[in-house]
C-alpha positions in Angstrom: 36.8 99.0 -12.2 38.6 97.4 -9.5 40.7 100.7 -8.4 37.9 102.7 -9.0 35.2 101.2 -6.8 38.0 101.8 -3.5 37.6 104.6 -1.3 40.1 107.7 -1.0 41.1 106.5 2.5 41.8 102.8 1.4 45.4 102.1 1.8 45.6 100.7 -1.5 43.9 103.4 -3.3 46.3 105.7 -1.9 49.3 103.8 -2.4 49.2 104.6 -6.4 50.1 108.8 -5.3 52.1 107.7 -2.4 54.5 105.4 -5.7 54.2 108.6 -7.4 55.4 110.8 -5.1 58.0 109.0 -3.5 59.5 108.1 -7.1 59.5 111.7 -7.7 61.5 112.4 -4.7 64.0 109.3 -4.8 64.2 110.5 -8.4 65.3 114.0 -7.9 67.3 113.3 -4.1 69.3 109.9 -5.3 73.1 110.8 -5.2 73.3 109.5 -8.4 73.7 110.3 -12.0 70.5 110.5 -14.3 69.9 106.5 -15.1 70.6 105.7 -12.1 68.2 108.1 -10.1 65.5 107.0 -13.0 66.4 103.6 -12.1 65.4 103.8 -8.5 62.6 105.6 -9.2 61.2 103.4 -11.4 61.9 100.7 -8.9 60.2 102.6 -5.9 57.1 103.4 -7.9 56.9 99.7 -8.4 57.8 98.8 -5.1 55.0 101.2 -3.5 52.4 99.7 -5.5 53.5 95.3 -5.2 53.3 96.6 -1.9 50.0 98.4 -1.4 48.7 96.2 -4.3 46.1 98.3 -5.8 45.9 96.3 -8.7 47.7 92.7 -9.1 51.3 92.6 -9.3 51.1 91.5 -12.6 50.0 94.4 -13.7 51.7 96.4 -11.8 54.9 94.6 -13.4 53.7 95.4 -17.0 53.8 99.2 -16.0 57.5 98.5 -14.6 58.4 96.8 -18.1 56.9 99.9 -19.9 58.6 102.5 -17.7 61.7 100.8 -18.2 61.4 100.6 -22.1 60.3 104.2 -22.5 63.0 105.0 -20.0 66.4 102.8 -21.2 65.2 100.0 -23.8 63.4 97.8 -25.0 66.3 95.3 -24.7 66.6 96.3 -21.0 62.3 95.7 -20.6 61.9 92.4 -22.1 65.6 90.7 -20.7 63.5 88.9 -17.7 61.8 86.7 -20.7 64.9 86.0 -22.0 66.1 84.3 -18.4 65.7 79.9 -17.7 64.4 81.4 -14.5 61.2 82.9 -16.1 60.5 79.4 -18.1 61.3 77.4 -15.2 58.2 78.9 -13.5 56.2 78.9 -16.6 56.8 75.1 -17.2 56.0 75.0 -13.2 53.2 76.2 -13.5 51.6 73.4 -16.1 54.0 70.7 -14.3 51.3 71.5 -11.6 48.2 71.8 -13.7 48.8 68.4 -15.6 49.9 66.6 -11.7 46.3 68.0 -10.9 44.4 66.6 -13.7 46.4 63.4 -13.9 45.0 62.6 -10.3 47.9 62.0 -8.9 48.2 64.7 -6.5 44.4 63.4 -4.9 45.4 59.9 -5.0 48.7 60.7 -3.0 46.8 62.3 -0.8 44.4 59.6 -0.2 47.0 57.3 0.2 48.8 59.1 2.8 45.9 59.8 5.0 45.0 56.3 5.0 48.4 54.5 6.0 49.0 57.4 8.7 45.8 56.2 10.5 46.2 53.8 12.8 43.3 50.9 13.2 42.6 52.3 16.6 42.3 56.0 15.4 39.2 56.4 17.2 40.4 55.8 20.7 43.2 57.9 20.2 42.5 60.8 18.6 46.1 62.4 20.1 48.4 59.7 18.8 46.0 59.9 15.3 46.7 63.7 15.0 50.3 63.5 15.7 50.9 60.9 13.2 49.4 62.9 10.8 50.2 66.1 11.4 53.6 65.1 10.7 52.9 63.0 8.2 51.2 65.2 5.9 53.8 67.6 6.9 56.2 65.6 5.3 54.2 65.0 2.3 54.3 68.8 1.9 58.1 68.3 2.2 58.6 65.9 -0.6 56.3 68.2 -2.9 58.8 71.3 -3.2 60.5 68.5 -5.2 58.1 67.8 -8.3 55.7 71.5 -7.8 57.9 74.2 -8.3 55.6 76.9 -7.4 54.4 77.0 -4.2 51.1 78.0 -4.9 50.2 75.0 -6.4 51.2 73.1 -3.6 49.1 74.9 -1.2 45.8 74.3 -3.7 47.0 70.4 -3.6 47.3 70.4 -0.2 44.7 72.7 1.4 41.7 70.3 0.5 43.1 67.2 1.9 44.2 68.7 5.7 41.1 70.2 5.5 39.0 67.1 5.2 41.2 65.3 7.5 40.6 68.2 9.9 36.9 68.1 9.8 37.1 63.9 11.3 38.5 66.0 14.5 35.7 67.2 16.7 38.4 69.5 18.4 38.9 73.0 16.1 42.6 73.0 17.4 43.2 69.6 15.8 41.5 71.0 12.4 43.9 73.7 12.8 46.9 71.9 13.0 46.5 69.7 10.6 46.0 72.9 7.9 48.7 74.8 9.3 51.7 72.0 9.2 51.4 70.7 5.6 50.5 74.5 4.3 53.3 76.0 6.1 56.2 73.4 5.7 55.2 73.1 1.6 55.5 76.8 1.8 58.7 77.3 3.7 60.4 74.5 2.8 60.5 76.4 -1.0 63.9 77.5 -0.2 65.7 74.0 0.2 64.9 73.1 -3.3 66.2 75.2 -5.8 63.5 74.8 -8.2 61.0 75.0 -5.6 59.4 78.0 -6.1 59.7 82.0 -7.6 61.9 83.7 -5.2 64.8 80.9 -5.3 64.4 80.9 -9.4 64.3 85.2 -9.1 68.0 85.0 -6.9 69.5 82.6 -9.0 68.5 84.5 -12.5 69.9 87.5 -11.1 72.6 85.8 -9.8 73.1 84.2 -13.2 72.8 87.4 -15.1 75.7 89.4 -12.7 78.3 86.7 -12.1 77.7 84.3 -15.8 77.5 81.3 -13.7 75.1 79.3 -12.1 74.3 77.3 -9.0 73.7 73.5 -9.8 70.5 71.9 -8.3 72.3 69.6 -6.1 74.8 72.2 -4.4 71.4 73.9 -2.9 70.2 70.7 -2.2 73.4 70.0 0.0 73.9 73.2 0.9 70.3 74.5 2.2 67.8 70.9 2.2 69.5 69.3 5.7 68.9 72.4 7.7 66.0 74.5 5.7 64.2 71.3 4.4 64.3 68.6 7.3 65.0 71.0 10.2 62.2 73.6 9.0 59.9 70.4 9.1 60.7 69.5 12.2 60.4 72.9 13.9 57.4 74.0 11.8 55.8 70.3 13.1 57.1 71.5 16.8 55.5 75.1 17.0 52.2 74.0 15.3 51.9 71.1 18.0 52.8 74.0 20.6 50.0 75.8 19.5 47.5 73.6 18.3 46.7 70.1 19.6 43.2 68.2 21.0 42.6 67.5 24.2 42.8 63.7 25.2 38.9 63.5 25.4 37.8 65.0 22.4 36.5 62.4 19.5 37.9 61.6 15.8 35.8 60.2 13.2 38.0 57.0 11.4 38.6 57.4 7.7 37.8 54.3 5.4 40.3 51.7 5.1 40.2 50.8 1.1 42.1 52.6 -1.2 42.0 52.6 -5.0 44.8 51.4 -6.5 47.2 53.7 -8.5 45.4 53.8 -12.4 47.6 53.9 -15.6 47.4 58.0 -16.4 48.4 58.6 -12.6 51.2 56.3 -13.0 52.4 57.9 -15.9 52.4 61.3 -14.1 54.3 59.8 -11.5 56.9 58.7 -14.0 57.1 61.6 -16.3 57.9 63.7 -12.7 60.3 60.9 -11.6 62.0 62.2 -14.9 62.3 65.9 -14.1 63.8 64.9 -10.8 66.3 62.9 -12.4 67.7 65.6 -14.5 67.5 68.3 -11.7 69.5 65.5 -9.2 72.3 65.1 -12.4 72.7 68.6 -13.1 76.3 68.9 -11.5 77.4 66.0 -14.4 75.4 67.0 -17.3 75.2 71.2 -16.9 71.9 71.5 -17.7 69.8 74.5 -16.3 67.0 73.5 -13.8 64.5 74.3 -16.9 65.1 71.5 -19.1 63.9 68.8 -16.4 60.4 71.5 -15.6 60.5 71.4 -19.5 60.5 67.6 -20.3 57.9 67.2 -17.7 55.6 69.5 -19.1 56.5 68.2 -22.8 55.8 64.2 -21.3 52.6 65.5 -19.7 51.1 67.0 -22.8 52.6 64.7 -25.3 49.8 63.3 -27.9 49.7 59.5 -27.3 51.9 59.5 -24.3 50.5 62.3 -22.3 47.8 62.4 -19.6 46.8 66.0 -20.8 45.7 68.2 -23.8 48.5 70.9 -23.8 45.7 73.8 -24.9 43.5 72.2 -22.1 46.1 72.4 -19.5 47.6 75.9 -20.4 44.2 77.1 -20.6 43.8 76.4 -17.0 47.2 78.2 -16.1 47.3 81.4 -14.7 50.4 82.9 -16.2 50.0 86.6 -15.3 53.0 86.1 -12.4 55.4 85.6 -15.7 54.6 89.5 -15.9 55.9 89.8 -12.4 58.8 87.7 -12.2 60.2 89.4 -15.8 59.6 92.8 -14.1 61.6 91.8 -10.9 64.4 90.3 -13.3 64.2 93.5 -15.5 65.1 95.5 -12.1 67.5 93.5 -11.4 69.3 93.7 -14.4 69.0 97.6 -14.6 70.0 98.0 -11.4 73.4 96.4 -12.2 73.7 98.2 -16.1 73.3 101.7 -14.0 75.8 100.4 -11.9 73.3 101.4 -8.4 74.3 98.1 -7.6 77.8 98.3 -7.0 77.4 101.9 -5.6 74.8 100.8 -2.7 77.3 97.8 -2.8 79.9 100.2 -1.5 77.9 102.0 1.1 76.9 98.3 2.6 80.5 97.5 3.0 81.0 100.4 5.2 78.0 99.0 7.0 79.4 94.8 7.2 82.6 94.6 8.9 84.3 92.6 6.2 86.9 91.6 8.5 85.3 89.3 10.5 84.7 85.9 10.3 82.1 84.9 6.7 79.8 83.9 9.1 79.1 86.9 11.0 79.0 88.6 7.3 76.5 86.8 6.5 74.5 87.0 9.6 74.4 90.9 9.3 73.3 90.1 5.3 70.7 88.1 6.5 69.4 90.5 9.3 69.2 93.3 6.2 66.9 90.9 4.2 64.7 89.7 6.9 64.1 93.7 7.5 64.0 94.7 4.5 61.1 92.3 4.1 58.8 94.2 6.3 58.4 96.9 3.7 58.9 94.8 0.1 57.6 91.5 -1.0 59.9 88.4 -1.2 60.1 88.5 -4.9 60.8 92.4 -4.7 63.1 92.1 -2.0 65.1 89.8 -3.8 65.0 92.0 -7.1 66.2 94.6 -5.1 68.8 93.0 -2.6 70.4 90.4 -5.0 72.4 92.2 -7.4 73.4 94.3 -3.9 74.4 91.6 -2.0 76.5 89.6 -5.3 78.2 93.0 -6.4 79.3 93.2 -2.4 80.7 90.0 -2.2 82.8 90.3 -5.3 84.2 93.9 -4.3 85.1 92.3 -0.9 86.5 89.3 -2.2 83.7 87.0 -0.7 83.0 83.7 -1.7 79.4 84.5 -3.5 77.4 81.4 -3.5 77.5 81.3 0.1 76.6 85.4 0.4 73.3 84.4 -2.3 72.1 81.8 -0.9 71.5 83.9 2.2 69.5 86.4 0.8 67.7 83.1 -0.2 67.1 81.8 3.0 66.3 85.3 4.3 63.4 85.6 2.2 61.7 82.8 3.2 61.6 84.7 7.0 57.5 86.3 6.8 55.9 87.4 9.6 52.8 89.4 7.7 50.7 87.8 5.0 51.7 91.1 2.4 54.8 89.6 2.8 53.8 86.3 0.2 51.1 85.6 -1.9 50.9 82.3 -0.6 49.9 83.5 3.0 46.9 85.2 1.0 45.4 82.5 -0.7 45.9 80.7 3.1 43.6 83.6 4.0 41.5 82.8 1.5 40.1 79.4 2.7 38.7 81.2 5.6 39.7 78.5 8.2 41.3 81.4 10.2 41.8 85.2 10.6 44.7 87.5 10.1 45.5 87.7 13.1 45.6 83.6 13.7 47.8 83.2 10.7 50.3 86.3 11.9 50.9 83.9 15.2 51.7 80.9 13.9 53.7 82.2 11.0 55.3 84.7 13.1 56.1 81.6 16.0 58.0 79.5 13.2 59.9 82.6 11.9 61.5 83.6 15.1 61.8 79.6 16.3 63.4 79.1 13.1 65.9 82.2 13.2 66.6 81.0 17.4 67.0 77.2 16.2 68.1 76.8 12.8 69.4 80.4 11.3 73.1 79.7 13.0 73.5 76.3 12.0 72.8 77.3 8.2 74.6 80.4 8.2 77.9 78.3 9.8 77.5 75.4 6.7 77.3 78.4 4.4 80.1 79.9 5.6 82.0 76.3 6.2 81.4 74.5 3.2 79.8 77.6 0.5 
């Protein structure tokens, strides 16, 4: 009903024979043999559609896993379920439900608010707004820790800047305050390995190529310092840049009393203390990220124990995006069987000069991300560009953790809200237009790749 209510001249609508048509032609032009031409067919028909989204992605994912069963196997279709990385985000996703109903996530919130207002808030609405622009900033921070999936975080966090907001009289202030915590929960995904779907995608693939892994603390030493911290303090910068109220403008004070933490809350807070625990240990015990998303989730909904009904809180889950993250895996995986991997591998080292310092490789790997980006979501992009970029930096004799992790960071680059499903549901709170949301996002981008993008890509290449 949905595709057939849109008009012939609707992008969307007209991106299903654009797939179509362009799958045809990479099909029957690729300078490949037969499974590998189907394979990039199949994988610009989806693609084209994630793209122009005429249905969900999940959807459009199912047709993927069909296409590639009729087309190779079964075995081939259904190996994304078989990957940690497709769990993880499934136990994600009811670590965030249960954090929701437990009450935690609202009395955090509530507690933040009120020890980042100062007595005098009222008289000084400036000082007010800065301390909690960054403060809630930095509560969206320390969330990529126990919510892998960004958007949960957004849905946590969206409510409280907004009220906050709304004590501002100025509309710049209101903006701030929504923009800061949103955008630093959101882009500070990448520092945390299990903070969200596109670092879990990257390291499946990489998993599935290579038959290692990546612990959880070598990404937290390797990317949180300069793409957690930094990214807060520059994402804190451009938004006051941008957004800030003027020295006369009023502020309503929030209450001073706060509940005290209650006994199911508590328990929340402990049963996510535990999944940190075993994501921080990882590089002495081996474990994949999923067993600490896993115990939270089996803690949360444990009769007796638990603060949640398990059917309750899975009932409340959206777990359509499984569909989409076993699809991206899937192409992944086929693109490496048909070995297009290792051939567009080979036509991107006559592109990278391989001779030159690992830091200038992995600038120009980065640069190839961030662009392709502009035409393929994050999650596609790094379906597409992850098995590349790890078959490249074994025929070159690359150190690959180092080449990985930069497609990682690159991905986390949006300019465009098509770019991330997160910058859609931002849209959908209605605090600001398109065109709004394209400046500020597009203003931490470009600060971040000026500011920040060299000093990562130089511990990557140092210490990766």
């Amino acid at each position: 009903m949905r595709v057939g209510r849109r008009s012939l001249t609707d992008p969307s609508a007209l991106s299903v024979p654009l797939g179509i048509a362009a799958a045809l032609a990479v099909g029957a032009l690729a300078p490949f043999d037969a499974a590998g031409a189907t394979m990039l067919a199949i994988t610009t028909l989806c693609v084209v559609l994630w793209v122009g989204n005429p249905v969900s992605p999940a959807y459009t994912g199912v047709v993927c896993l069909g296409l590639l069963g009729l087309a190779f196997s079964l075995d081939l279709a259904l190996v994304g379920f078989r990957s940690p990385a497709t769990w993880l985000i499934a136990f994600g996703l009811v670590m965030g439900e249960a954090t929701r109903r437990s009450g935690l996530a609202e009395w955090a919130s509530e507690r933040i608010v009120h020890r980042l207002t100062p007595a005098s808030a009222a008289g000084a609405p400036v000082r007010t707004y800065r301390r909690l622009l960054f403060g809630l900033s930095a509560a969206g921070l320390l969330l990529v820790f126990v919510i892998p999936a960004g958007i949960v975080r957004v849905l946590v966090l969206a409510p409280v800047a907004l009220e906050v907001g709304e004590r501002f009289e100025s509309r710049a202030a209101a903006l701030g305050l929504f923009f800061g915590p949103i955008l630093v929960t959101y882009l500070g995904t990448v520092a945390v390995l299990t903070g969200g779907a596109p670092n879990v995608v990257v390291l499946g693939i990489f998993e599935s190529i290579t038959g290692a892994s990546i612990a959880w603390a070598e990404w937290f030493a390797l990317l949180f310092p300069v793409m957690g911290l930094g990214r807060l303090f520059v994402v804190v910068g451009v938004v006051y840049a941008l957004y800030r109220p003027a020295g006369g403008s009023g502020f309503e004070p929030i209450d001073t009393e706060t509940r005290a933490m209650d006994a199911r809350e508590r328990r929340m807070l402990a049963f996510l203390s535990a999944g940190v625990a075993v994501w921080l240990t990882d590089v002495f015990h081996g474990l994949h990220p999923v067993y600490g998303a896993m115990l939270v989730a089996l803690l949360a909904c444990l009769p007796g124990v638990g603060i949640v009904d398990f059917e309750a809180a899975v009932g409340e889950v959206d777990f359509s995006i499984l569909f989409f993250i076993a699809a991206v895996l899937a192409i992944g995986e086929g693109m490496t069987r048909t070995s297009v991997a290792s051939a567009l591998a080979e036509r991107l080292l006559a592109v990278v000069p391989t001779g030159a310092p690992l830091a200038v490789i992995l600038g120009v790997v980065f640069a190839f991300t961030v662009l392709l980006l502009f035409v393929v979501s994050g999650l596609a992009a790094a379906s597409i560009l992850t098995p590349v970029v790890v078959a490249f930096a074994g025929n070159a004799g690359l150190a690959v953790v180092p080449v990985t992790l930069t497609v990682a960071v690159a991905l986390h680059m949006p300019f465009f809200p098509y770019q991330s499903a997160v910058l859609v549901v931002i849209l959908a709170y209605e605090i600001v237009e398109t065109r709004e949301l394209i400046r500020v996002v597009a203003a931490v981008t470009l600060a971040t790749i000026a500011l920040l993008v060299p000093i990562q890509l130089g511990v990557l290449a140092l210490f990766g």
